[in-house]
VEXVEX-216477 format. One line per field, with one value per atom (N, C-alpha, C): residue number from 1; atom name; x, y, z. Coordinates in pm, 1 decimal. Layout:
N
num <- NUM ... .
atomo <- CA ... .
xx <- X ... .
yy <- Y ... .
zz <- Z ... .
This chain:
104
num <- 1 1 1 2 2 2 3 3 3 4 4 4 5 5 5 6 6 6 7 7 7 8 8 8 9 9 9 10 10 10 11 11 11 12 12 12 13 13 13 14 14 14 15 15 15 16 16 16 17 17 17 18 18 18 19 19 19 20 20 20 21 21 21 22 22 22 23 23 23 24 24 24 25 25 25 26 26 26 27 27 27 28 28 28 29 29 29 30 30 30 31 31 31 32 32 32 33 33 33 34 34 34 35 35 35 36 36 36 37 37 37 38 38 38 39 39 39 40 40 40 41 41 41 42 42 42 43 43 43 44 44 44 45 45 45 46 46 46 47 47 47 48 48 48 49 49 49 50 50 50 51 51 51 52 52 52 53 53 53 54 54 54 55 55 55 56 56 56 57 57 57 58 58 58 59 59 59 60 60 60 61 61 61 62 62 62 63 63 63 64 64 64 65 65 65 66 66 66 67 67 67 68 68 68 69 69 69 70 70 70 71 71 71 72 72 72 73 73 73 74 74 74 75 75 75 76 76 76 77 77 77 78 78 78 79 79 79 80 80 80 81 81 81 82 82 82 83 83 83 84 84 84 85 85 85 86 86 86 87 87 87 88 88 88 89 89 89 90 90 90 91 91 91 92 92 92 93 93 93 94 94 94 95 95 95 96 96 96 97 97 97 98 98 98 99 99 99 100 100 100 101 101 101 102 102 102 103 103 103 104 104 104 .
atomo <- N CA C N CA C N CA C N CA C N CA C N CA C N CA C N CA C N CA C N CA C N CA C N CA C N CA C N CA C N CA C N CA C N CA C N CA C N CA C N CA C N CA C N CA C N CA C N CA C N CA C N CA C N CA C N CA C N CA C N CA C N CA C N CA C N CA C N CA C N CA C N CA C N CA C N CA C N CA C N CA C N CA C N CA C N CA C N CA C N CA C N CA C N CA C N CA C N CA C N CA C N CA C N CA C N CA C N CA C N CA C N CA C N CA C N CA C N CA C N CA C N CA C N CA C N CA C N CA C N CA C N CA C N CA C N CA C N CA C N CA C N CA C N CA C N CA C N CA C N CA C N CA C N CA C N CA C N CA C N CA C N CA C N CA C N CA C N CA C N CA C N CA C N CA C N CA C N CA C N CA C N CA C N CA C N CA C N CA C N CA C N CA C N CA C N CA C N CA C N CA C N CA C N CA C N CA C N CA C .
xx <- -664.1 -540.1 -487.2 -569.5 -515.1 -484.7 -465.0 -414.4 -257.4 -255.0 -131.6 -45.8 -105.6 -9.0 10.8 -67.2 -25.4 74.6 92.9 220.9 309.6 301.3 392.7 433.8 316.4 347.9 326.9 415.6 382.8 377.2 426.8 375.4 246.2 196.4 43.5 -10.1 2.9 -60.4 -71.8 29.7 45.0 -11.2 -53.7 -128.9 -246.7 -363.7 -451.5 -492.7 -405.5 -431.6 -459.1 -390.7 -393.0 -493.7 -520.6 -683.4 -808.4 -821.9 -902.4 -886.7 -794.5 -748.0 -801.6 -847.6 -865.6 -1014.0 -1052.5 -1212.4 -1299.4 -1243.1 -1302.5 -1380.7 -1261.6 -1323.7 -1404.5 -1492.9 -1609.8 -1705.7 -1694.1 -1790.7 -1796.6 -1704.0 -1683.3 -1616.8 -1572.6 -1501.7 -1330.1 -1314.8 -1127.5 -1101.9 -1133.3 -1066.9 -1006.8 -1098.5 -1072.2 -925.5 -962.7 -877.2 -736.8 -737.4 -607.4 -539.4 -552.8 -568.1 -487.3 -540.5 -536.8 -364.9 -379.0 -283.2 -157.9 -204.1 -77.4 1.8 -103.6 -59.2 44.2 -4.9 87.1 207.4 217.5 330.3 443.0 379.5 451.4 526.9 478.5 500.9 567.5 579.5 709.3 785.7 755.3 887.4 1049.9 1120.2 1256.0 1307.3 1184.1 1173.9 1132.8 1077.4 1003.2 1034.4 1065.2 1035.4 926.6 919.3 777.8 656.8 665.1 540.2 538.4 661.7 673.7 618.1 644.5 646.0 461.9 442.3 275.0 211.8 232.3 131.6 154.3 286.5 254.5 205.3 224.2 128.6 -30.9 -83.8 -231.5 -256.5 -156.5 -180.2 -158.8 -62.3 -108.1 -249.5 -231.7 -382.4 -526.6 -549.5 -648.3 -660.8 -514.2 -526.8 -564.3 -542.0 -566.7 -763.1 -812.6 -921.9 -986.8 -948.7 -984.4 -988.8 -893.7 -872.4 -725.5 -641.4 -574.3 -431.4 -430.5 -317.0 -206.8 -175.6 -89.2 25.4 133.1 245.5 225.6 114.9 81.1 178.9 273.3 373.3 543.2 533.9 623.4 615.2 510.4 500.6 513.7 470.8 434.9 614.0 684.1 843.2 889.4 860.7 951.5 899.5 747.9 710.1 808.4 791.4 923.5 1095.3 1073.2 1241.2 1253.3 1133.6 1196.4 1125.0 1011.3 955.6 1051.3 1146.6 1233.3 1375.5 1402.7 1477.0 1478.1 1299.1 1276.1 1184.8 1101.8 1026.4 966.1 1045.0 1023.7 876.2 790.7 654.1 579.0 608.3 540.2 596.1 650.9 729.3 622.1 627.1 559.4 392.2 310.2 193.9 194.8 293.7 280.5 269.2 380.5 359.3 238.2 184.5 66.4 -83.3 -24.2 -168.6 -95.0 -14.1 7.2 20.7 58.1 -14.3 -137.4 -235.0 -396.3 -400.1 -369.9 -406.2 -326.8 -231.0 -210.2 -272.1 -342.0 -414.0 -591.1 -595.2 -727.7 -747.7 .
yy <- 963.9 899.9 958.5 1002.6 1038.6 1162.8 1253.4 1347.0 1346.1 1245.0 1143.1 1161.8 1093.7 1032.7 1150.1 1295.6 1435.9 1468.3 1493.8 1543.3 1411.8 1310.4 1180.0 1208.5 1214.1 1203.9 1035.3 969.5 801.1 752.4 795.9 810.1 832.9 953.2 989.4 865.0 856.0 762.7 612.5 575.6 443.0 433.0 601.3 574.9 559.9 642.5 618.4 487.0 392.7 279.4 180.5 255.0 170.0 203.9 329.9 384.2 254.6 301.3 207.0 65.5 9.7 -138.2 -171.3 -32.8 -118.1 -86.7 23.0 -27.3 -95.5 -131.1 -239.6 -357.7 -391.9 -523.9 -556.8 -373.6 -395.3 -396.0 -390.5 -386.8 -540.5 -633.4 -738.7 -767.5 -622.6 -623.0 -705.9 -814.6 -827.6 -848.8 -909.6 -915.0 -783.6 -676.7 -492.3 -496.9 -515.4 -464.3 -571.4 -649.2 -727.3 -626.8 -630.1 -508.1 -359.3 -324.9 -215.9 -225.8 -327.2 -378.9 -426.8 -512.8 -494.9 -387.0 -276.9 -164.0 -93.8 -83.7 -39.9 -97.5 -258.0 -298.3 -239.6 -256.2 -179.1 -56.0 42.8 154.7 183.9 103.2 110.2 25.3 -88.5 -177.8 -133.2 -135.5 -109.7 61.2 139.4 288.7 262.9 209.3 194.4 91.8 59.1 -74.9 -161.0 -42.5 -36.4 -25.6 33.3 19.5 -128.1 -170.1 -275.5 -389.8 -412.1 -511.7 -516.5 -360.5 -352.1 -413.6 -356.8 -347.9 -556.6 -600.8 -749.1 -823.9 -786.3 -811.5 -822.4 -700.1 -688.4 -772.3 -805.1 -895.8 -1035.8 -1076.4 -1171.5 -1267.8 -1123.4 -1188.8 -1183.8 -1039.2 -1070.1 -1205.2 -1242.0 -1375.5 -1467.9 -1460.8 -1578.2 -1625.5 -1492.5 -1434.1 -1542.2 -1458.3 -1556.1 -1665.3 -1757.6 -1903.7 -1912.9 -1819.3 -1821.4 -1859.4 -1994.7 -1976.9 -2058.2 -2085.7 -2156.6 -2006.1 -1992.7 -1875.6 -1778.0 -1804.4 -1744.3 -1730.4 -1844.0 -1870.4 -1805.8 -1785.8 -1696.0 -1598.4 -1535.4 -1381.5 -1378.8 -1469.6 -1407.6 -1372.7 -1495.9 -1480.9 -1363.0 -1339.5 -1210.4 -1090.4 -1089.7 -966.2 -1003.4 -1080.5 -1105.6 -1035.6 -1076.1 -1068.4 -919.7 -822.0 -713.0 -615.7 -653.7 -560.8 -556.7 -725.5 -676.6 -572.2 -594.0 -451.5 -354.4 -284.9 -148.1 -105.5 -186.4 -186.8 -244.7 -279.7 -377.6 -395.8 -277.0 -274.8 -347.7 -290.4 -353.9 -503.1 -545.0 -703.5 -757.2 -733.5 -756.5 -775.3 -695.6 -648.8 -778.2 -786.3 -856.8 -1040.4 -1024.9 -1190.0 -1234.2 -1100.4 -1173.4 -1217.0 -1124.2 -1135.6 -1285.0 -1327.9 -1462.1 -1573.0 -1580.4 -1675.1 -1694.1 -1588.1 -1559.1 -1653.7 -1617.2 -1744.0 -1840.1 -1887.3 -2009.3 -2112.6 -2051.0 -2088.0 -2110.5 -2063.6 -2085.4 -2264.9 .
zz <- -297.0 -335.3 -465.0 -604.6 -701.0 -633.9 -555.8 -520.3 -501.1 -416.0 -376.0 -507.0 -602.0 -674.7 -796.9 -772.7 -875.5 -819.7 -702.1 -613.3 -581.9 -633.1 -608.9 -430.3 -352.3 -221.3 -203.2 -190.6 -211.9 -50.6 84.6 184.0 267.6 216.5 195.7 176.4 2.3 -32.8 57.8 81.9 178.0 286.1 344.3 455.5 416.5 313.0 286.6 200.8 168.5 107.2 276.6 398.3 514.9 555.5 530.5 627.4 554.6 431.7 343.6 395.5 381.8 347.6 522.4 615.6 797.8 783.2 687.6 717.7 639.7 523.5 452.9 490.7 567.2 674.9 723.0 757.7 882.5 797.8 684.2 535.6 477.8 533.6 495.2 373.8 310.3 194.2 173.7 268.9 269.3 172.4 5.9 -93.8 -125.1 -91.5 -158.7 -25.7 81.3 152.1 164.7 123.7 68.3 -42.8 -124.2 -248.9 -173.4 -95.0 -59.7 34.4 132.2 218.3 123.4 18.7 -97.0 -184.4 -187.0 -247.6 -115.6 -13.5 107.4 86.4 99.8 95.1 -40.3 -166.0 -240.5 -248.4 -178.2 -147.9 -44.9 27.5 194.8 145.3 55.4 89.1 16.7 139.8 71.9 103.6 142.4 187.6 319.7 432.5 526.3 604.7 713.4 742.9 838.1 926.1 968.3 902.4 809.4 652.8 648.0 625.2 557.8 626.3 760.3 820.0 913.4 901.4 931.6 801.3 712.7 566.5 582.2 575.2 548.7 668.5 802.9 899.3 892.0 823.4 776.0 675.6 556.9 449.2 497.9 547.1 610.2 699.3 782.6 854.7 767.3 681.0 582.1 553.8 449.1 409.2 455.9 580.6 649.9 655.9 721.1 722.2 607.7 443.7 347.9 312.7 453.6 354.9 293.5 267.2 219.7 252.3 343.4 426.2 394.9 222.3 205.8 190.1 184.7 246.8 324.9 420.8 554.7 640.2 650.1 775.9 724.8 609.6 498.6 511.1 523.6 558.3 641.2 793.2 899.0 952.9 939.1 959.0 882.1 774.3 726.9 814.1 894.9 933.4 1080.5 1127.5 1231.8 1243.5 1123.3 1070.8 1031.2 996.4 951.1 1086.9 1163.2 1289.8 1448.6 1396.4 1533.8 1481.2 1359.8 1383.8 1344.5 1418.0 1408.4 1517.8 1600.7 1721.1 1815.0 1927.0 2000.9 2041.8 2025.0 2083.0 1935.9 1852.7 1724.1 1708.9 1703.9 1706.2 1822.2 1973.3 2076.1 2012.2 1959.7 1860.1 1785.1 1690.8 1560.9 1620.2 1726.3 1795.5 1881.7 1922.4 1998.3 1906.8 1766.9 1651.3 1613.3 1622.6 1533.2 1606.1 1751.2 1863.1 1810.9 1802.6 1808.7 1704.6 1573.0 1488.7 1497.2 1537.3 1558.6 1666.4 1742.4 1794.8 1762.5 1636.8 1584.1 1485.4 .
């Protein structure tokens, strides 16, 4: 990543904060990979919208993961609101992960 950020490739970077921030998890690490999933969001939001609306999709559900589900349902609508107008397959994706926990 500091490579990333000598050449200010901030794309790069966003992907490798996503690579990190998906295998953390299997390490049981989700606080690191919340972290990681927030730094994504920083870096797409407002340049990206598919960044945008994945990276807070993943932060969301982390959170959730953690316990953390008081503005869970805040995010999950904005990832709504910004994945249907950019991919109907990802929107399709993002609603069936949030059935899943609403159903938990």
């Amino acid at each position: 990543m500091e490579s990333s950020k000598l050449i200010n490739d901030q794309e790069d970077e966003g992907i490798l904060h996503l690579i990190i921030g998906e295998i953390l998890p299997r390490k049981g690490e989700y606080k690191q990979s919340l972290k990681h999933f927030s730094e994504v969001y920083n870096i797409f939001k407002g340049r990206d919208k598919k960044g945008d609306g994945i990276s807070l999709l993943l932060t969301g559900v982390t959170s959730f993961i953690l316990g953390r589900e008081s503005g869970i349902y805040e995010i999950l609508n904005k990832v709504m609101k910004i994945l249907c107008e950019v991919s109907d397959k990802a929107l399709r994706i993002a609603y069936s992960i949030i059935e899943a926990i609403e159903a938990l």
